[in-house]
Every structure is written in C-alpha cells, then in structure tokens.
C-alpha positions as YAML, in Angstrom:
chain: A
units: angstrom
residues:
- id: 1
  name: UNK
  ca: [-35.99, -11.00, 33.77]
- id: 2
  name: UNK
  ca: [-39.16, -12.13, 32.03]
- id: 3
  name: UNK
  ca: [-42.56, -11.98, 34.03]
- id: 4
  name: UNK
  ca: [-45.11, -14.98, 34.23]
- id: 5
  name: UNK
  ca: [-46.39, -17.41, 36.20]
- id: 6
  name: UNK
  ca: [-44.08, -19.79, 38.27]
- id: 7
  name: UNK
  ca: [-45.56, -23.30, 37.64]
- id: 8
  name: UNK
  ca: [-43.74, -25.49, 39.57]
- id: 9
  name: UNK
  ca: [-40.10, -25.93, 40.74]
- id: 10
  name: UNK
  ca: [-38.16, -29.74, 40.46]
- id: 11
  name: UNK
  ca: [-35.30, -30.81, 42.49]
- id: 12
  name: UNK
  ca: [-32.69, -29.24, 40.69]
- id: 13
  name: UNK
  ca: [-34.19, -26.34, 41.72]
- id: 14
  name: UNK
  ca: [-35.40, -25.54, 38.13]
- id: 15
  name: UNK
  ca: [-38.12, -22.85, 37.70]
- id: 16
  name: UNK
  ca: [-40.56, -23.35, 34.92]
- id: 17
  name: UNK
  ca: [-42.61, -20.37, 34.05]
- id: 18
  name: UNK
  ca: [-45.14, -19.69, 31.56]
- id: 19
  name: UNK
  ca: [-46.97, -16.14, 30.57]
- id: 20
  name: UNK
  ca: [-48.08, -13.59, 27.79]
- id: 21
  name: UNK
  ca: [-44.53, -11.98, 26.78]
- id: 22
  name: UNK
  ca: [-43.41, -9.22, 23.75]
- id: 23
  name: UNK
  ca: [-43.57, -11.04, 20.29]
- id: 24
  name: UNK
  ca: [-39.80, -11.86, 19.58]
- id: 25
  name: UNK
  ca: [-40.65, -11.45, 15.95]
- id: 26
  name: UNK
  ca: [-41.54, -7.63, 16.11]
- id: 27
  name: UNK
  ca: [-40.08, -6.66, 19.47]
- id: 28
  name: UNK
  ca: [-43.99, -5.98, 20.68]
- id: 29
  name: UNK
  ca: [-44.70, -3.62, 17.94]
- id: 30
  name: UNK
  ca: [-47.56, -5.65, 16.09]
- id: 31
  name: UNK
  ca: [-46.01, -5.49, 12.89]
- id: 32
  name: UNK
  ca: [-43.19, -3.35, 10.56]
- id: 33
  name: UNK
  ca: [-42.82, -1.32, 7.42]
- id: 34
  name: UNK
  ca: [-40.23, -3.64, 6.34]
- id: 35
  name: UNK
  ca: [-43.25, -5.78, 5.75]
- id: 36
  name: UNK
  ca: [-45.87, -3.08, 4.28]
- id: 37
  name: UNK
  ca: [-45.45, -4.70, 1.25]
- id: 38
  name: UNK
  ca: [-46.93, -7.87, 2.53]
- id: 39
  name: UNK
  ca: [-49.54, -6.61, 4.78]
- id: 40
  name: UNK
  ca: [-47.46, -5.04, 7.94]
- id: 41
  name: UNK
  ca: [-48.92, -7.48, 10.62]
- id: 42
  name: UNK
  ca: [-46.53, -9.33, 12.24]
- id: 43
  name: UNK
  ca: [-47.70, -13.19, 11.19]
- id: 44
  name: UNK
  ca: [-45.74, -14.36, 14.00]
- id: 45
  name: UNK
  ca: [-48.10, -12.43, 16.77]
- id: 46
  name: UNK
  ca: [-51.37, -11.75, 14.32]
- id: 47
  name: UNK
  ca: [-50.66, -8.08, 14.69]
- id: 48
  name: UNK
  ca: [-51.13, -8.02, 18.95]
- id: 49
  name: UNK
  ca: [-47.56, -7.60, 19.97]
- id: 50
  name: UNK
  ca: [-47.32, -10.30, 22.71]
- id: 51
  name: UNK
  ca: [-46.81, -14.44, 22.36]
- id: 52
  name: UNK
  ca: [-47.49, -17.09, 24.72]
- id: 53
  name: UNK
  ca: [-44.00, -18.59, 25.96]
- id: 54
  name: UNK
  ca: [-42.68, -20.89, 28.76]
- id: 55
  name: UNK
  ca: [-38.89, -20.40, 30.11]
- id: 56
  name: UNK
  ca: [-36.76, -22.65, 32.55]
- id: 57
  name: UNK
  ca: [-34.13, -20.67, 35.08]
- id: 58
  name: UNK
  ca: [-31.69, -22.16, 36.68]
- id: 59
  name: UNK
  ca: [-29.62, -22.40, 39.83]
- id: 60
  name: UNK
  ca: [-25.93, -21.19, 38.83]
- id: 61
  name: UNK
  ca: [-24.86, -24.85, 39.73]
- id: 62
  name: UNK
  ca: [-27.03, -26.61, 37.93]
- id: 63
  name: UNK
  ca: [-26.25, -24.88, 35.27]
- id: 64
  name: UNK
  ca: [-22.57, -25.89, 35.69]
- id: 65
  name: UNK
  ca: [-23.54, -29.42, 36.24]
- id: 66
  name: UNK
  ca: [-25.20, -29.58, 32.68]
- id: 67
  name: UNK
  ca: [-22.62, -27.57, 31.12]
- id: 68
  name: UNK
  ca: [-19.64, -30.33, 32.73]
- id: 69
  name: UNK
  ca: [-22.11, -32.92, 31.40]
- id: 70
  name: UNK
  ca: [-22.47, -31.39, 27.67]
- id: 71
  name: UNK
  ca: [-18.72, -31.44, 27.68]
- id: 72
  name: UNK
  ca: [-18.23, -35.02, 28.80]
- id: 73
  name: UNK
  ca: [-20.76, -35.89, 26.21]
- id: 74
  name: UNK
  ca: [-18.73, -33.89, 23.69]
- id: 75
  name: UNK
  ca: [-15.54, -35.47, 24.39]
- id: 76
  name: UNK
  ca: [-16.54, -39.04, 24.71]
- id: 77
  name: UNK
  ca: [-18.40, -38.08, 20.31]
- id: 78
  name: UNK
  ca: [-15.19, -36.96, 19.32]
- id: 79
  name: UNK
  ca: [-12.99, -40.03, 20.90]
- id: 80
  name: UNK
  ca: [-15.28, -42.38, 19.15]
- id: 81
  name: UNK
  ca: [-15.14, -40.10, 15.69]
- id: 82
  name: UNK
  ca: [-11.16, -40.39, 15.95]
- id: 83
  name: UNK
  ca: [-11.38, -43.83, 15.58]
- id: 84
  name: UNK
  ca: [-12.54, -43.97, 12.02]
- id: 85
  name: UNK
  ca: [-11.12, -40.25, 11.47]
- id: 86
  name: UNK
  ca: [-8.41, -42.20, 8.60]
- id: 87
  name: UNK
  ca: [-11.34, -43.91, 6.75]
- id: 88
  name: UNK
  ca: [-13.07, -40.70, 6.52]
- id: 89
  name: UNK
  ca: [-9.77, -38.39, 5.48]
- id: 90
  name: UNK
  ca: [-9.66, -41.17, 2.91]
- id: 91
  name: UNK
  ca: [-12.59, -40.63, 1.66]
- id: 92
  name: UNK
  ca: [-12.17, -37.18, 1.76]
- id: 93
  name: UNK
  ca: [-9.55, -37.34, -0.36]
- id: 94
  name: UNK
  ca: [-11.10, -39.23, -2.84]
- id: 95
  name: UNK
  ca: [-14.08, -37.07, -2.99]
- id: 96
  name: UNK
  ca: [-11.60, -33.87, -3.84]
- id: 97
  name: UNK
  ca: [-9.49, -35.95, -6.64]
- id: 98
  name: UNK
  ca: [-6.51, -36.10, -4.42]
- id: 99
  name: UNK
  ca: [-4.84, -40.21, -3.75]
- id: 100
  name: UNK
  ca: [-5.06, -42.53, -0.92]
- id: 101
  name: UNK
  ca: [-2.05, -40.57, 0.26]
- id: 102
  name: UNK
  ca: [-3.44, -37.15, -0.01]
- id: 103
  name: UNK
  ca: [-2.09, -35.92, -3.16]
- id: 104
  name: UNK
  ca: [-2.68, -34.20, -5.72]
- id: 105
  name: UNK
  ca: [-0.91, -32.98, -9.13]
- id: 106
  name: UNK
  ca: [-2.35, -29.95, -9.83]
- id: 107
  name: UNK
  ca: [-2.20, -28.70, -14.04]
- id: 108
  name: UNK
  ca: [-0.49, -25.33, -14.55]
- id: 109
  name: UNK
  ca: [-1.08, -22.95, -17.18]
- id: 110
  name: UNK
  ca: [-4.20, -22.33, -19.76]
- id: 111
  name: UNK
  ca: [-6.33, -25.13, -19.17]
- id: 112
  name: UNK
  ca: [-9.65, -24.07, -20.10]
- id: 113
  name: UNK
  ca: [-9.15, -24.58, -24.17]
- id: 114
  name: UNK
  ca: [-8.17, -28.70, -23.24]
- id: 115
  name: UNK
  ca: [-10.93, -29.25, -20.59]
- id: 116
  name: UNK
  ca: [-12.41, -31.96, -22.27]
- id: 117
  name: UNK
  ca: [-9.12, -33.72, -22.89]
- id: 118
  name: UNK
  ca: [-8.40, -33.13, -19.08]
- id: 119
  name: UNK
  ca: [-11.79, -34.58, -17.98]
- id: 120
  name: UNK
  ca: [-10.86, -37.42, -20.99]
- id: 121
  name: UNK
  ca: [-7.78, -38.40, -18.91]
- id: 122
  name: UNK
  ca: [-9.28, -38.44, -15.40]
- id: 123
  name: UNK
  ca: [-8.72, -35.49, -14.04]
- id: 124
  name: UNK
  ca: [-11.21, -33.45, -12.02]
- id: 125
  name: UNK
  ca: [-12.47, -29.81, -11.71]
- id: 126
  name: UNK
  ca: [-12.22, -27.77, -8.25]
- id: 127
  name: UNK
  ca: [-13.19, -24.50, -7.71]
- id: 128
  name: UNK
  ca: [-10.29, -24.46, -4.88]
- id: 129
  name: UNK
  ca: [-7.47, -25.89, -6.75]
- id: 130
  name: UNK
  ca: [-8.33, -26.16, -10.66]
- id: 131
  name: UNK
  ca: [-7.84, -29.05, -12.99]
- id: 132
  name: UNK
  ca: [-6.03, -31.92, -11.16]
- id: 133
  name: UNK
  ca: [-4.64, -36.01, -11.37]
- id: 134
  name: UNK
  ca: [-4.69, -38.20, -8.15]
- id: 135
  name: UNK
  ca: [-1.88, -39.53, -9.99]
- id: 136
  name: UNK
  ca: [1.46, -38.12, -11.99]
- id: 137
  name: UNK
  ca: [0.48, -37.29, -15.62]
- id: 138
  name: UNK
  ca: [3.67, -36.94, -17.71]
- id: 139
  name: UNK
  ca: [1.65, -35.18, -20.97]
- id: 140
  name: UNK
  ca: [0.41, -32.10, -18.77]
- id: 141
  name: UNK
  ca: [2.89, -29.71, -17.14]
- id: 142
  name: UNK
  ca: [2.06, -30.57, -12.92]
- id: 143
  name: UNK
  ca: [3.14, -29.55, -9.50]
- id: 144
  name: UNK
  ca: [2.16, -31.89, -6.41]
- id: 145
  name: UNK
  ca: [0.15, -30.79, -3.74]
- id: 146
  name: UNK
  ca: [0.04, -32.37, -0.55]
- id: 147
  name: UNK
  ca: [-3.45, -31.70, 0.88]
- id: 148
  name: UNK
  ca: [-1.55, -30.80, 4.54]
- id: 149
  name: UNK
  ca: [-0.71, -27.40, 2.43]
- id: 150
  name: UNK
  ca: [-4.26, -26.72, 2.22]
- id: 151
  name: UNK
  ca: [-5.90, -28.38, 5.17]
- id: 152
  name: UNK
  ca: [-6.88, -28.28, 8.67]
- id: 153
  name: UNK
  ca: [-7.15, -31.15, 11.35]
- id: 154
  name: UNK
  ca: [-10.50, -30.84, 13.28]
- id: 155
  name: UNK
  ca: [-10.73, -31.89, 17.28]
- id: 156
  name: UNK
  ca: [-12.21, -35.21, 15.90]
- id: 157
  name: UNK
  ca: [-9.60, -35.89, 13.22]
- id: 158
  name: UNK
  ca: [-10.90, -35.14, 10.03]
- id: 159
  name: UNK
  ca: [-9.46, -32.61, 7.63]
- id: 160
  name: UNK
  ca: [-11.09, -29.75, 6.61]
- id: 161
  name: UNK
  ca: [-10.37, -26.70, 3.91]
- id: 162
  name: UNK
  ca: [-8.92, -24.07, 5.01]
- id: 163
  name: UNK
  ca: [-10.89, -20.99, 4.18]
- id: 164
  name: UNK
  ca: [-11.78, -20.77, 0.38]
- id: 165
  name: UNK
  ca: [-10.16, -17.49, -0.53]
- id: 166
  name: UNK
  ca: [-6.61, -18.94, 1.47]
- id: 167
  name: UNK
  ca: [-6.49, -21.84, -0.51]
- id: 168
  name: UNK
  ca: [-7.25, -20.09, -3.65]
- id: 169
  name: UNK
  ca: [-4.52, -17.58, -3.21]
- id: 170
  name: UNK
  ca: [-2.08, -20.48, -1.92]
- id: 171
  name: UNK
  ca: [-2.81, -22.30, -5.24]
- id: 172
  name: UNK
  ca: [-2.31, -19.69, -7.32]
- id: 173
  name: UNK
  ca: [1.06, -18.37, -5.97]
- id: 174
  name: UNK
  ca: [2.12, -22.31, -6.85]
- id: 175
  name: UNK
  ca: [0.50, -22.34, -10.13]
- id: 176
  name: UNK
  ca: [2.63, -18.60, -10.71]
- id: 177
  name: UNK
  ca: [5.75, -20.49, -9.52]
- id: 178
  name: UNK
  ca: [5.68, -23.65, -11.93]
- id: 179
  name: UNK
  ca: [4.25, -21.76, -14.51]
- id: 180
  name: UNK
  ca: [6.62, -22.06, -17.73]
- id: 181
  name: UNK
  ca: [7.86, -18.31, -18.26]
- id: 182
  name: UNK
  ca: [6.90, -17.13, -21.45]
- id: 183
  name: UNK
  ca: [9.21, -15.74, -24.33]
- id: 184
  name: UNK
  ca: [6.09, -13.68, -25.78]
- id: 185
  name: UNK
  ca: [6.15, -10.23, -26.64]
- id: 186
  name: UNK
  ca: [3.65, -7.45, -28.01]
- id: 187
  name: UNK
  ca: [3.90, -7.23, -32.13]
- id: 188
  name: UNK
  ca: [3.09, -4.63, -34.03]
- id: 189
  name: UNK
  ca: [1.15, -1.09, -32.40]
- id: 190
  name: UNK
  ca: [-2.17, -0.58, -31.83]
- id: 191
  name: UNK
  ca: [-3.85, 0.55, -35.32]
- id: 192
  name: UNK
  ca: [-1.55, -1.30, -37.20]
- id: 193
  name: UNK
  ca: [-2.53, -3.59, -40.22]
- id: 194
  name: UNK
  ca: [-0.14, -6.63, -40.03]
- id: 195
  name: UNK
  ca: [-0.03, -9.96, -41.81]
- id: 196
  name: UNK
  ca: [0.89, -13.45, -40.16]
- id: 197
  name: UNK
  ca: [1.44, -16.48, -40.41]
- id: 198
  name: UNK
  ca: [0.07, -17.99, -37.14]
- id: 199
  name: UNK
  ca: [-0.83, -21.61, -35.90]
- id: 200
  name: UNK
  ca: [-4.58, -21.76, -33.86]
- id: 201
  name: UNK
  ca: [-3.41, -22.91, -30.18]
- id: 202
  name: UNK
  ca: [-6.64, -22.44, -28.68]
- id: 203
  name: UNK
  ca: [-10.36, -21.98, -28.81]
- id: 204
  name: UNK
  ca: [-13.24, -21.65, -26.60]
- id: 205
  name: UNK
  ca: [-16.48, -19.68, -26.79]
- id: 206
  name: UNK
  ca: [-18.95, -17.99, -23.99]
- id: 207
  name: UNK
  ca: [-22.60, -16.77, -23.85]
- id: 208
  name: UNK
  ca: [-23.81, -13.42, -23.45]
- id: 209
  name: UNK
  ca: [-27.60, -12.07, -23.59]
- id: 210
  name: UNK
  ca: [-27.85, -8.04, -23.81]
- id: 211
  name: UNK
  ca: [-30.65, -8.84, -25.85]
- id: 212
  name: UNK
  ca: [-33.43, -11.93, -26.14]
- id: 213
  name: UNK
  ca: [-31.38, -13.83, -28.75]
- id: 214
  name: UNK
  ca: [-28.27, -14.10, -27.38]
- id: 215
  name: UNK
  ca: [-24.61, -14.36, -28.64]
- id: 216
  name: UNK
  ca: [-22.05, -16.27, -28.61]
- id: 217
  name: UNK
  ca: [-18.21, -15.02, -28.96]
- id: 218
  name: UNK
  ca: [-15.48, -17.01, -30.20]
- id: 219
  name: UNK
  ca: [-12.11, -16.48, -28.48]
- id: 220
  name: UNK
  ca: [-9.28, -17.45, -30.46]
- id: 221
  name: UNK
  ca: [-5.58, -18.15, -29.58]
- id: 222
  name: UNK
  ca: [-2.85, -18.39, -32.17]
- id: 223
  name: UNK
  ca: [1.41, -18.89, -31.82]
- id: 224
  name: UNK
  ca: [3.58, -17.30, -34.46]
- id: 225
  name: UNK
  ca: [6.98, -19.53, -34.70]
- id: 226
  name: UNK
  ca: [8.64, -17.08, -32.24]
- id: 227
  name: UNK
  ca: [6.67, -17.92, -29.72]
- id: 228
  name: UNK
  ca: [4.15, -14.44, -29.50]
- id: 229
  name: UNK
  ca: [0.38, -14.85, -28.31]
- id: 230
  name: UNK
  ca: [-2.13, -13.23, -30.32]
- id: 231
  name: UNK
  ca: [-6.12, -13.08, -29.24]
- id: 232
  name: UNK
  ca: [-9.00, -13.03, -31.32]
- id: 233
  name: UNK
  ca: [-12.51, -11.83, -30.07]
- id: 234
  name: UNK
  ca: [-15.56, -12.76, -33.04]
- id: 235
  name: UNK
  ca: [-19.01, -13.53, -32.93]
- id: 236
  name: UNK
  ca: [-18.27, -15.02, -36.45]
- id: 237
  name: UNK
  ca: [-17.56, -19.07, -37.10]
- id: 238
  name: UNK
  ca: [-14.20, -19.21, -39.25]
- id: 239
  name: UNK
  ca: [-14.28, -22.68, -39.02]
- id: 240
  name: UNK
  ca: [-10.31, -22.75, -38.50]
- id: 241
  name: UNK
  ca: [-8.69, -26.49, -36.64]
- id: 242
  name: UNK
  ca: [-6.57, -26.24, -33.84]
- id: 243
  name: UNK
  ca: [-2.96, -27.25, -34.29]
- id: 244
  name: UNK
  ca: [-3.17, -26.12, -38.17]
- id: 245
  name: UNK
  ca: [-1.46, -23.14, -39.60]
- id: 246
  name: UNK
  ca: [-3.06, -19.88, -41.03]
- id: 247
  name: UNK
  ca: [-1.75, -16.41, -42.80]
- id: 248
  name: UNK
  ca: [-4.21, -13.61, -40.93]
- id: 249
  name: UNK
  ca: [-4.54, -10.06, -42.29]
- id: 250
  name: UNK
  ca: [-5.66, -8.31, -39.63]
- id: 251
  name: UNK
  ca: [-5.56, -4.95, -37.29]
- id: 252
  name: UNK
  ca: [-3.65, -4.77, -34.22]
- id: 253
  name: UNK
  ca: [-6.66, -3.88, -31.49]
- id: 254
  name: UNK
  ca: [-4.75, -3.92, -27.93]
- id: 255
  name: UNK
  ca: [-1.98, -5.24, -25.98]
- id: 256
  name: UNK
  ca: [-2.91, -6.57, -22.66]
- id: 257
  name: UNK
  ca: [-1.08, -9.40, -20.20]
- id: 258
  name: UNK
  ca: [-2.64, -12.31, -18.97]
- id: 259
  name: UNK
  ca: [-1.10, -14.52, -16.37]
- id: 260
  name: UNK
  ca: [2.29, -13.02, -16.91]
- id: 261
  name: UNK
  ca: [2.12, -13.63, -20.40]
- id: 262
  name: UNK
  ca: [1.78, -10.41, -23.42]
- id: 263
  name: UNK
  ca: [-0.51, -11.24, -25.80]
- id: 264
  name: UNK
  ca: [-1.62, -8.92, -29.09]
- id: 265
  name: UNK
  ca: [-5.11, -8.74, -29.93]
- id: 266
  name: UNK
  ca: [-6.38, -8.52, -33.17]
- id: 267
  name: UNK
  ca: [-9.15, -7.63, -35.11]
- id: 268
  name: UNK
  ca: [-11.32, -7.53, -38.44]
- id: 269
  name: UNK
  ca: [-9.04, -11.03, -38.89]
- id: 270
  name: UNK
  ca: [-8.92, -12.36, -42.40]
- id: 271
  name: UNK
  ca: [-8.22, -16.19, -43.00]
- id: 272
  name: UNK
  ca: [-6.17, -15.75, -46.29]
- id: 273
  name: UNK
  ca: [-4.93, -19.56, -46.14]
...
C-alpha cells in the first residue's frame, strides 16, 4: 500500500490519492552506476529519490464492473472486425505474394544465382517462405502452399504467421521434399590437379570488408556432363558466361554438401578454353 493524501472519494467508492512516493526509475536510490557513465543522477527524480504521483483504489466490485465492461467492449471490436475479416485476409494475402485464394507456389532448389529472372517473372522475396508465384509457373520447379499450413486465425478473423522460426522450418522440410535428388558425386581427392571440361551453371558474388577497401568474391558453379557440382571461390573476374562451356585446370580444394547435394571445390582454376 502506497502512503499519501486521500483527496476525495466518488460514488463508486473510488479513492484518489496523491503524495511524495520512491522514484520508480531508481527504486529511491537517487541514481545508479549503470548510469556513471552519464552522470549517475537519476534524470527521472533529479538525483532526490522520491516523485510526486497520484493513484486511484478501488472497491473489489467496481473493479469487476469495469473489468465486465472492458470485456463487453472487447467483444462487441472484434464482432465488428469479423465482418470485414475476408477483405483484410485478402489483402493479406496479397501483401505476402500468395492469390486471392491463399496460395502460393513456392520455387525449390538454388535460387539465389536466377534472382533477377525470378523478380523478372513476378515472383516475390520472403524471408519466411523464399522466392514464390501467386500463380503456377511451369519454367521453375514449384510446390503449392496453402497459407492454412502456415497460418493462424485470430479471435477477430484475420490470419496471422505462425511464429517465424515454425514456418521457416515447415518450409524447408517441403522445399527438402520436392527438391529434385541429385545424381552428383565428389571427383577427384583433395590435392589433386584435375582437368575438366565443365559448363558455368551459376554465379553470384558477396562483399566482405576485413580491411577499408573491401572485396568482393566471386562464387562460381559449374556441371560436368555427368551431372557433378563443382564450386569456385575467387576474388578474380574471369569474365566466363553462364550456360557456356569451359576446360578448367585446376586443384581439388574440398568436398563439402550443400542442401543434400556433393559438390567439389576447386582452386587456382585456369580457363584453358
């Protein structure tokens, strides 16, 4: 119970007080070493530890009489936000890239390398659910997703995500089931100086800044005609064209997996033709 003075007391039988109280910034202390740094006063208080306040109490069934009457108020919002709940799922839906039915064909595989082509053809970017069409797209490899998979109803109608990291996994574990299995295997053993005749499937570069200039690494992704991944990690320009075909002396560096498929990476790669 808080001390002050009792001002006055309505029909309810509300009491309003008013009085000098502890500072609820600093707990009456004046001030804190977690703000030495910035002086230690408390700015909240000026340094003296108490606050003017004013506090209501009330009667236990008052207090039940507001609460009935919050929840009243509370039901009679959400019965008048269910009756436009479908225009706003729709919109929803077509804020997220998903159709006026609330679907959604979701890419699968490597699509980082054809972003642009994606984004060309209308699809759209989520950080839940990746690269997707509100529509069936024939040239991309696709699973549907009904939003219902990923989605919850609230108490007034309108869908919501269900938590990011669910959805994510969900997705994935989709994207894992559709996803064409691969026939590659590792070539060659780490050391090894090979030479092959490989066609450039991929290419995309990223950033990095260890030091004030910056660099910029190109990742590289060839096919050899049975169907083996190979990787190539350079800060150097070869000025190779996707789709065309290229005989590569180079070292075997590693052999790692990615997404369930084996891929060899190389390096000190020579374009010979």
């Amino acid at each position: 119970m808080r001390n002050g003075t009792l001002i006055k007391i309505d029909k309810n039988g509300t009491k309003y007080f008013e009085g000098i109280v502890p500072c609820d910034r600093c707990g009456g202390a004046g001030g804190s070493d977690a703000w030495r740094y910035t002086g230690w006063t408390c700015y909240k208080c000026g340094g003296t530890g108490t606050m003017f306040d004013s506090w209501v109490e009330r009667t236990p069934e008052y207090e039940a009489k507001l609460a009935e009457r919050r929840e009243k108020m509370r039901l009679r919002k959400i019965e008048k936000l269910r009756a436009t709940a479908d225009e706003r799922n729709k919109a929803f839906y077509k804020k997220n890239g998903f159709s006026e039915e609330g679907k959604a064909w979701v890419v699968v595989g490597e699509t980082y390398s054809i972003k642009e082509e994606l984004k060309a053809k209308g699809a759209k970017w989520s950080n839940l659910i990746g690269w997707h069409f509100d529509h069936e797209e024939e040239a991309y490899k696709c699973f549907e997703l009904d939003i219902d998979e990923i989605t919850y109803i609230g108490d007034d109608g309108t869908k919501w995500f269900n938590m990011y990291s669910e959805v994510v996994h969900y997705v994935k574990s989709r994207q894992e089931e559709y996803a064409p299995k691969s026939s590659s295997n590792y070539v060659g053993e780490i050391g090894d100086k090979v030479e092959l005749r490989l066609t450039l499937v991929g290419e995309f570069y990223y950033e990095t800044h260890i030091t004030y200039r910056g660099e910029t690494h190109w990742i590289y992704k060839f096919e050899d005609s049975d169907g083996n991944m190979y990787v190539w990690n350079t800060t150097s320009y070869p000025h190779i064209d996707k789709g065309n075909e290229y005989l590569i002396k180079a070292t075997v560096k590693d052999h790692k997996e990615y997404k369930g498929v084996k891929e060899t990476y190389l390096t000190r790669c020579r374009i010979a033709s």
